[in-house]
C-alpha positions as CSV (number, residue, x, y, z in Angstrom):
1,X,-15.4,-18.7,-7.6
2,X,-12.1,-18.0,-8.5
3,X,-8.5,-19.5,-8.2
4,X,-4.8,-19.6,-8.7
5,X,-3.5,-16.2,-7.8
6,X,0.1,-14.8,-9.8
7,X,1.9,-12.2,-7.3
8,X,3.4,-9.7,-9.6
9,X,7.1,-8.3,-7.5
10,X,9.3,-10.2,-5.1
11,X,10.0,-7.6,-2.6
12,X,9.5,-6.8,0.8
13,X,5.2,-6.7,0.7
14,X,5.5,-9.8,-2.1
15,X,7.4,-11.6,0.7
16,X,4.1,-10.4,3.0
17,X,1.9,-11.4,-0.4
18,X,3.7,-15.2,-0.8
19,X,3.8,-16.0,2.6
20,X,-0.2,-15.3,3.9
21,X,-1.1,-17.0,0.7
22,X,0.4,-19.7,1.1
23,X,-1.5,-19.9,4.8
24,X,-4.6,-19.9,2.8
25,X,-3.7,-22.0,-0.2
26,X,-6.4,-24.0,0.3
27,X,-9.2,-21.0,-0.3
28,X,-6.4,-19.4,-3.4
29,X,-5.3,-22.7,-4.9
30,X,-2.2,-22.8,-6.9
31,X,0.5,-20.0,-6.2
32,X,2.6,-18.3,-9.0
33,X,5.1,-15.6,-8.0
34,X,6.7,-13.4,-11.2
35,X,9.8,-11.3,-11.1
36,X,12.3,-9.6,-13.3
37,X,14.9,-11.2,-11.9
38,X,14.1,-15.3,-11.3
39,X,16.6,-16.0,-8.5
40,X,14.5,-13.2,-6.2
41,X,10.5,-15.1,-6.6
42,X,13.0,-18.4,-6.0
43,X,14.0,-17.2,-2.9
44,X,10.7,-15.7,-1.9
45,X,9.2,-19.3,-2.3
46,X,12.3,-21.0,-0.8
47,X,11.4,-18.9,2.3
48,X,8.0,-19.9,2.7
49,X,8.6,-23.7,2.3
50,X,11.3,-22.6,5.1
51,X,8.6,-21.8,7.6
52,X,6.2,-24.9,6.3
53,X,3.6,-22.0,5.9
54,X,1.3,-24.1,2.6
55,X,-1.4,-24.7,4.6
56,X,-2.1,-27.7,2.2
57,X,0.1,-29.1,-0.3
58,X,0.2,-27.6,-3.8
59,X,1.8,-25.3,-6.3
60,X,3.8,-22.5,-5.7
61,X,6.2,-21.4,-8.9
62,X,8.7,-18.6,-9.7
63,X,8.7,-17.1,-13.4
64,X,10.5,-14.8,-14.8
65,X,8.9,-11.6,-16.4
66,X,9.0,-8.1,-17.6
67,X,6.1,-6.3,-15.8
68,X,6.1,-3.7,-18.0
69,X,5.3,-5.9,-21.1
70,X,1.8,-6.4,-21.1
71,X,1.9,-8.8,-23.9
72,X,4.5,-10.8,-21.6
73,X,2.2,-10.4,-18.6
74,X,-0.7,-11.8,-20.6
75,X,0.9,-15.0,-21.6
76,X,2.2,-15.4,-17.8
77,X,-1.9,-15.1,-16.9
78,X,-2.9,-17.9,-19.5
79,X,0.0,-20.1,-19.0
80,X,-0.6,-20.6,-15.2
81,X,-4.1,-20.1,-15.2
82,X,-4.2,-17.5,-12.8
83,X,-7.9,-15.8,-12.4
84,X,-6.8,-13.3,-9.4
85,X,-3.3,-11.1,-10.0
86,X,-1.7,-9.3,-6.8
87,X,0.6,-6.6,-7.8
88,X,3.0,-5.8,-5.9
89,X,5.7,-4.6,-7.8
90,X,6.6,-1.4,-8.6
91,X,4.4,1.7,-9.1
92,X,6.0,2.1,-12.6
93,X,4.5,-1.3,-13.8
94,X,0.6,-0.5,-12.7
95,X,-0.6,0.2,-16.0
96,X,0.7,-2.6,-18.4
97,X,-0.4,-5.0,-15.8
98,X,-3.7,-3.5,-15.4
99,X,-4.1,-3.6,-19.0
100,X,-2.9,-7.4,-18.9
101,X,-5.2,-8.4,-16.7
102,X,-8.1,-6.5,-18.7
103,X,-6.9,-8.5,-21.9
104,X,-7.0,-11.5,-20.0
105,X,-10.4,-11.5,-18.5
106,X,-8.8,-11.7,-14.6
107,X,-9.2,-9.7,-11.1
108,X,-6.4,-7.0,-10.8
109,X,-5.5,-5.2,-7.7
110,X,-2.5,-3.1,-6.5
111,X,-1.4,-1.0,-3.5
112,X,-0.4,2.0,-4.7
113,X,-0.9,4.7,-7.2
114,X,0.6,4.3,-11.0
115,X,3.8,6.5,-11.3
116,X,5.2,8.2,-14.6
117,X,9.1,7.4,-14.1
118,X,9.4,11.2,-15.6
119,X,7.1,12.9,-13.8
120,X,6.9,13.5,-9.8
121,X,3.8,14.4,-8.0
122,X,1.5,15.3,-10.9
123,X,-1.4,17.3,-10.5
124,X,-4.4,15.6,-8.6
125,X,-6.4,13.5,-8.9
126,X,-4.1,11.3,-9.3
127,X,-6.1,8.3,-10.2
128,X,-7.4,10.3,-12.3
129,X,-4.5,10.7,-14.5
130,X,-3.9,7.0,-14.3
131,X,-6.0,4.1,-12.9
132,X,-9.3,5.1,-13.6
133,X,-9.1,6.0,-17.4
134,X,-9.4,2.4,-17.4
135,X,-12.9,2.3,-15.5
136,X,-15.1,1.5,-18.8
137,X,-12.6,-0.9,-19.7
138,X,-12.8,-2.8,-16.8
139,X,-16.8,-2.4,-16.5
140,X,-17.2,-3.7,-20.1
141,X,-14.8,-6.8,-19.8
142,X,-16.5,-7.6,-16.4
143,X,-13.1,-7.6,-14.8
144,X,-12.6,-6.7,-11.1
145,X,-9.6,-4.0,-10.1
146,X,-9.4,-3.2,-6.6
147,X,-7.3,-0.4,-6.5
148,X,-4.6,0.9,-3.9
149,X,-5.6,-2.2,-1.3
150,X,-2.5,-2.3,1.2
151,X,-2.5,-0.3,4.5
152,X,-2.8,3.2,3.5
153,X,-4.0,3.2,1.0
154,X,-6.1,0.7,1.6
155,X,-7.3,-0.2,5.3
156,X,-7.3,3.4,6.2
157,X,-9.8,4.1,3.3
158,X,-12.0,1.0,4.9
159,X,-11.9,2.7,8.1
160,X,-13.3,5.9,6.5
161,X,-16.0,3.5,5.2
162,X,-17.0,2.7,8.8
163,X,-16.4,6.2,10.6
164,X,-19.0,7.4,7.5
165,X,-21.9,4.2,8.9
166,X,-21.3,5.5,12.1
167,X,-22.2,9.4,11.4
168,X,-24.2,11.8,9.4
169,X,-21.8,13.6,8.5
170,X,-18.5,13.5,7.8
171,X,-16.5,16.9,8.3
172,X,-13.1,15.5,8.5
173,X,-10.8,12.7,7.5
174,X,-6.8,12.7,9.2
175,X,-5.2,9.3,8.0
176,X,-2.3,9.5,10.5
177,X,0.8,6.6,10.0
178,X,3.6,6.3,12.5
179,X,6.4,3.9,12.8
180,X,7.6,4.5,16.0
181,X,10.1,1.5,15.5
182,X,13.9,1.6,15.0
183,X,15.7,-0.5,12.5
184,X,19.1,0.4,13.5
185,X,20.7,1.9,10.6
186,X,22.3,5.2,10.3
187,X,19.8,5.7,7.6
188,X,17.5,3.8,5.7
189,X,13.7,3.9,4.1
190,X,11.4,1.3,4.8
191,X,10.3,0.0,1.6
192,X,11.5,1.3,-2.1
193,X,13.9,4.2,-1.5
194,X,12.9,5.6,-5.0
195,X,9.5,5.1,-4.6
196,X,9.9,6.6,-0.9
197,X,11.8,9.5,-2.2
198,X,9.5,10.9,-5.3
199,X,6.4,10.8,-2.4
200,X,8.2,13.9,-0.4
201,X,10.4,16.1,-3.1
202,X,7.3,17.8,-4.8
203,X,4.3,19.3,-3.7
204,X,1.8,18.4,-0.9
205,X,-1.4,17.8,-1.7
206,X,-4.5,17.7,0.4
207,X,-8.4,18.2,0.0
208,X,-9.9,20.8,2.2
209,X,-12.3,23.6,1.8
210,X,-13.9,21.6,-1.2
211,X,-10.6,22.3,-3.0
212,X,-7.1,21.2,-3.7
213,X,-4.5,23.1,-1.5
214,X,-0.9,22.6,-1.7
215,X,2.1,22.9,0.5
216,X,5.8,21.8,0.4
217,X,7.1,18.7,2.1
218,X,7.9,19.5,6.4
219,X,5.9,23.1,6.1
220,X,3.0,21.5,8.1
221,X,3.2,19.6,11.3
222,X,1.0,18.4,14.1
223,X,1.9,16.1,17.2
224,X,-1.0,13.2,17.3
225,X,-1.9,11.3,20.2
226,X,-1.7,7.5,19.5
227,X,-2.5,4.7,20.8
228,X,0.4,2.5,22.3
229,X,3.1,4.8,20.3
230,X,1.6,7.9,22.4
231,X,1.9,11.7,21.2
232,X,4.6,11.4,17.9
233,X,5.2,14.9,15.1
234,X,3.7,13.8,11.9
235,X,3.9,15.7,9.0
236,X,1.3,16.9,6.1
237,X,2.2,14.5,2.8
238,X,0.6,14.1,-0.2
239,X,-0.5,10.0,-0.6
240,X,-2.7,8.2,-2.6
241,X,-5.7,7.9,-0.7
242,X,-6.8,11.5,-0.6
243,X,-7.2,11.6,-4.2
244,X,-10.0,8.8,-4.0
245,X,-11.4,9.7,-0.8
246,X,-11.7,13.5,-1.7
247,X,-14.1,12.0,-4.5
248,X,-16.1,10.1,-2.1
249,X,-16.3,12.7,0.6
250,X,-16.5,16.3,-1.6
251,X,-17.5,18.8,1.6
252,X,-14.7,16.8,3.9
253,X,-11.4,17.8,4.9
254,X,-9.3,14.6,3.4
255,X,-5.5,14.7,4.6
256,X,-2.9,12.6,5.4
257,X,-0.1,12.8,8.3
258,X,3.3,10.6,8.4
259,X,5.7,10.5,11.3
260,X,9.2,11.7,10.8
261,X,11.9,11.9,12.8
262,X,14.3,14.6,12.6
263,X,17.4,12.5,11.4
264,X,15.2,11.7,8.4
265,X,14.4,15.2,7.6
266,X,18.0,16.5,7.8
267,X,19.3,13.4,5.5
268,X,16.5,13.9,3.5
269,X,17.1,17.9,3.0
270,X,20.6,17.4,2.9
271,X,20.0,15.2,-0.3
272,X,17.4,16.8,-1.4
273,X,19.3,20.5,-1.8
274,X,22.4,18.3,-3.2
275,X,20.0,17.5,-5.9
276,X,20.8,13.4,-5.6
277,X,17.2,13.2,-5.1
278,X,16.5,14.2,-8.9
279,X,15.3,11.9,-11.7
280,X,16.8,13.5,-14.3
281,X,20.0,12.1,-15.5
282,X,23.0,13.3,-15.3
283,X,26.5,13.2,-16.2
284,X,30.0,12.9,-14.6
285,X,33.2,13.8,-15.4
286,X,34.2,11.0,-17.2
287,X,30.9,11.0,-19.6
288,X,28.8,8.6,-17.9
289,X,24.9,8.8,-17.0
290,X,23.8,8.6,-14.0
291,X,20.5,9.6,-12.4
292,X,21.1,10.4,-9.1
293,X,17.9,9.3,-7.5
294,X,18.7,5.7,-8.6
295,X,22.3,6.1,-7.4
296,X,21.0,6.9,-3.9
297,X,19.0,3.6,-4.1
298,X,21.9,1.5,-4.9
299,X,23.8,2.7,-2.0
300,X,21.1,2.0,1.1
301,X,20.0,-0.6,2.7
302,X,17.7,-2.8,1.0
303,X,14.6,-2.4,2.7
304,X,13.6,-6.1,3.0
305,X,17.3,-6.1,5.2
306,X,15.9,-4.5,7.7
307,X,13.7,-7.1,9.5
308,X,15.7,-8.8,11.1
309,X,17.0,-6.6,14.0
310,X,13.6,-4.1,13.9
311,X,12.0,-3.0,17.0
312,X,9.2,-1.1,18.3
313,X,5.5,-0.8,16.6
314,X,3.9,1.0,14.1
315,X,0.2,2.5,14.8
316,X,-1.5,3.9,11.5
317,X,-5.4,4.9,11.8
318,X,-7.7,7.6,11.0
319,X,-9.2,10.1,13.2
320,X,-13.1,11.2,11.4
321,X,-14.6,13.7,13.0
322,X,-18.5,14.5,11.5
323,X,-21.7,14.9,13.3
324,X,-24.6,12.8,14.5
325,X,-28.3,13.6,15.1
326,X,-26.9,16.9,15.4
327,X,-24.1,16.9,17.7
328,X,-20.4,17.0,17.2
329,X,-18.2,12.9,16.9
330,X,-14.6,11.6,16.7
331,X,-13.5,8.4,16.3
332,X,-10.0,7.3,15.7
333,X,-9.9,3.8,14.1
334,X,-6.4,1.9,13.6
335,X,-4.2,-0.7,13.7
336,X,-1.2,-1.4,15.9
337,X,1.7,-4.0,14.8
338,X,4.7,-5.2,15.8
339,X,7.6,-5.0,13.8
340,X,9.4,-8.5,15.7
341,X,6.0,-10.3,15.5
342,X,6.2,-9.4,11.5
343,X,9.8,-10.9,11.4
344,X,9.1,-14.1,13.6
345,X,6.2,-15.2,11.5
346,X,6.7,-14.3,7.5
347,X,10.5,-12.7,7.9
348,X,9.9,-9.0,6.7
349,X,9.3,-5.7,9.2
350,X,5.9,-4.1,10.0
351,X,6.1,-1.5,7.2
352,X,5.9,-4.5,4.7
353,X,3.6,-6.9,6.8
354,X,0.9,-3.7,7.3
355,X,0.8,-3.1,3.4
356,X,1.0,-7.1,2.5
357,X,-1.9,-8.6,4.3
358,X,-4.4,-6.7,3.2
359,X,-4.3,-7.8,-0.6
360,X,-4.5,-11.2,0.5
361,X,-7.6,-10.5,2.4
362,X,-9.3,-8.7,-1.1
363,X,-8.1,-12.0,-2.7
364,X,-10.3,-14.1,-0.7
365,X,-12.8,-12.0,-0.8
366,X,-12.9,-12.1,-4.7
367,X,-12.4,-16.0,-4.5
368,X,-15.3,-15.9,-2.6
369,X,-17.4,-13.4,-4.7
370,X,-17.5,-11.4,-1.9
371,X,-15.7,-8.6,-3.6
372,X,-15.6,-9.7,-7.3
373,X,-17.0,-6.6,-8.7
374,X,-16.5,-6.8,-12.5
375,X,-15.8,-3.7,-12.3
376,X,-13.2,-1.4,-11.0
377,X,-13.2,0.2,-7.8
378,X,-11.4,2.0,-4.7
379,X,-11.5,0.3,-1.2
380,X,-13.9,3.1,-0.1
381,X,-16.2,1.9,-2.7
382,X,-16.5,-1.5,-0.7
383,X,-18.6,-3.1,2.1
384,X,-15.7,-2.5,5.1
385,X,-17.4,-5.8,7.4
386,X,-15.7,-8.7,5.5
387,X,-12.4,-7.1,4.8
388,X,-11.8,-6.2,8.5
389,X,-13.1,-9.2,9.7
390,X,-10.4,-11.2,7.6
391,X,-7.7,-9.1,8.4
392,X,-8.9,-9.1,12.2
393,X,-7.8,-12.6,12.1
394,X,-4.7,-12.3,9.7
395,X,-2.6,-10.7,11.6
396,X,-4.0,-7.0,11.4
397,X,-6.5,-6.3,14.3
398,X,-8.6,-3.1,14.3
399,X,-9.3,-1.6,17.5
400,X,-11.7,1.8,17.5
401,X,-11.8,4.6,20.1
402,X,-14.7,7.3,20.8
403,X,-16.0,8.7,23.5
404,X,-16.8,5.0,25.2
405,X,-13.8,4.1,25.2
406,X,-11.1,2.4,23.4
407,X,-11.7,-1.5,22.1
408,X,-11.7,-3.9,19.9
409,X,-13.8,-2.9,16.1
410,X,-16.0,-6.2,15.6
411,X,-19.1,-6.5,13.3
């Protein structure tokens, strides 16, 4: 069994990450939270001793760190005696932590794809370029790395799991996220704007035909009908699951779908053809470097600001279609939340809640040994059952709909 978990970040999901630890403290054991910049894990942990949410007394620290000093990362692992790290930091810090927690004998897991600060929307697969040129290293230091275990990626790739038990075949896979809330701003992302950015300025990816086809950001839309959030425009994106699930399901049709609004996609073109979307550096007048990409950053609204006056749901599932004992089947599995039920019980908006349960619930199930692999793997990879049924009672219900009806998923 292992304990003591070290939350890598301090941002809107590591508020997620902190505060449903803490709730199971008792199953975790001591808590660790390390930042670049101490005074944001303080007041991450000052938050969650605000809502009394330890469920039993015990440790829950701040530290300081570079994430992208592995050596640094390392001696943070040993010093506190963490088995199980939760990164949740930035994409540009997957590797070196990866490779901390291979040198340190101790579970990894992330929710999101490594990103090259130079490079944007590299060829696929993208865990290929990244993530799993560490497989053997993992297998032959028996250390466990769950990768991409938020929402989507994440969830979504756990309800592929199930859709497959439930069919023959599996034709195609349409991972579909909309957040039909509103958070009040004249504009605004809802997590990193950087990281939010670089997903939709290059090239669309998405597995179908048994092949990798392309398309640019916007050219492809479709209007879904959801549960709760009814029919919403959702556009073909390139994301991170598709480049494991492709590998899982070769003859499928693997894509993903995000809603966007059209004041999004005129801000976002706007600033796109202005080139302040770029990450290449540039200079002003007066000699100074800037990059404009980070310059739009500094000027938004911090994502984790948003919480507090958010309204409206999100709905995110996936609609599989295959066949069974020869006859055509769909099934939409997903999740609805609630962006004020989000606020009211760890302080941060659905967006962040949706992608910072989930690691907790892989946590506990390596604690366990439920999913403590010793080796590395993709969501996909996993039994679906124990996963669900944590998050079912975490905060994150799955609900399924076919041609019975629409109800509650329970194993």
């Amino acid at each position: 069994m292992k304990r003591n978990v070290l939350i890598i970040g301090a941002g809107g999901v590591a508020q997620v990450v902190a505060h449903k630890a803490a709730q199971h403290n008792d199953r975790l054991g001591d808590l660790h939270m390390a930042s670049r910049t101490l005074t944001k894990a303080e007041a991450v942990i000052a938050g969650v001793h605000a809502k009394a949410a330890m469920k039993v007394p015990g440790v829950f620290q701040a530290h300081a760190v570079d994430a992208m000093d592995t050596a640094a990362v390392v001696a943070l692992i040993k010093a506190t005696g963490c088995q199980i790290v939760i990164n949740v930091g930035s994409a540009f810090v997957n590797m070196p932590v990866l490779d901390a927690c291979i040198q340190a004998g101790v579970a990894y897991m992330d929710t999101a794809i490594h990103e090259d600060p130079d490079k944007i929307c590299e060829t696929p697969p993208w865990y290929g370029n990244y993530e799993w040129k560490r497989r053997e290293a993992c297998r032959a230091a028996g250390v466990t790395a769950i990768l991409g275990v938020g929402f989507d990626p994440g969830v979504v790739n756990a309800y592929a799991r199930v859709a497959e038990g439930m069919m023959d075949t599996v034709e195609s896979i349409d991972i579909v996220d909309i957040n039909a809330g509103s958070h009040g701003k004249w504009f605004a992302t809802n997590f990193d704007p950087e990281i939010n950015f670089r997903e939709f300025t290059g090239t669309v990816y998405s597995w179908q035909n048994g092949a990798w086809q392309s398309n640019s950001m916007f050219e492809v839309g479709k209007t879904w009908d959801m549960p709760v959030v009814g029919e919403q425009k959702a556009y073909l994106t390139g994301h991170d699951e598709v480049h494991s699930l492709s590998a899982r399901y070769p003859t499928a049709d693997v894509r993903f779908w995000m809603g966007f609004g059209d004041h999004y996609i005129n801000v976002f073109t706007v600033l796109k053809n202005l080139g302040l979307l770029s990450e290449k550096p540039v200079k002003t007048a007066e000699g100074q470097e800037v990059v404009p990409l980070k310059l739009v950053k500094a000027v938004l609204p911090d994502p984790a600001s948003l919480a507090a006056t958010y309204t409206g749901k999100t709905c995110i599932g996936d609609f599989v279609k295959g066949t069974k004992d020869g006859q055509p089947v769909e099934v939409l599995i997903y999740n609805v939340a609630d962006h004020k039920d989000a606020y009211e019980e760890v302080g941060s908006q659905g967006i962040s809640y949706t992608a910072g349960v989930p690691p907790v619930a892989a946590a506990l199930l390596i604690a366990e040994g439920i999913w403590d692999t010793g080796t590395m793997v993709n969501v996909e990879d996993l039994d679906p059952k124990p996963f669900l049924t944590l998050l079912n009672g975490m905060g994150l219900p799955t609900r399924i709909r076919d041609a019975t009806g629409d109800r509650a998923l329970r194993f």
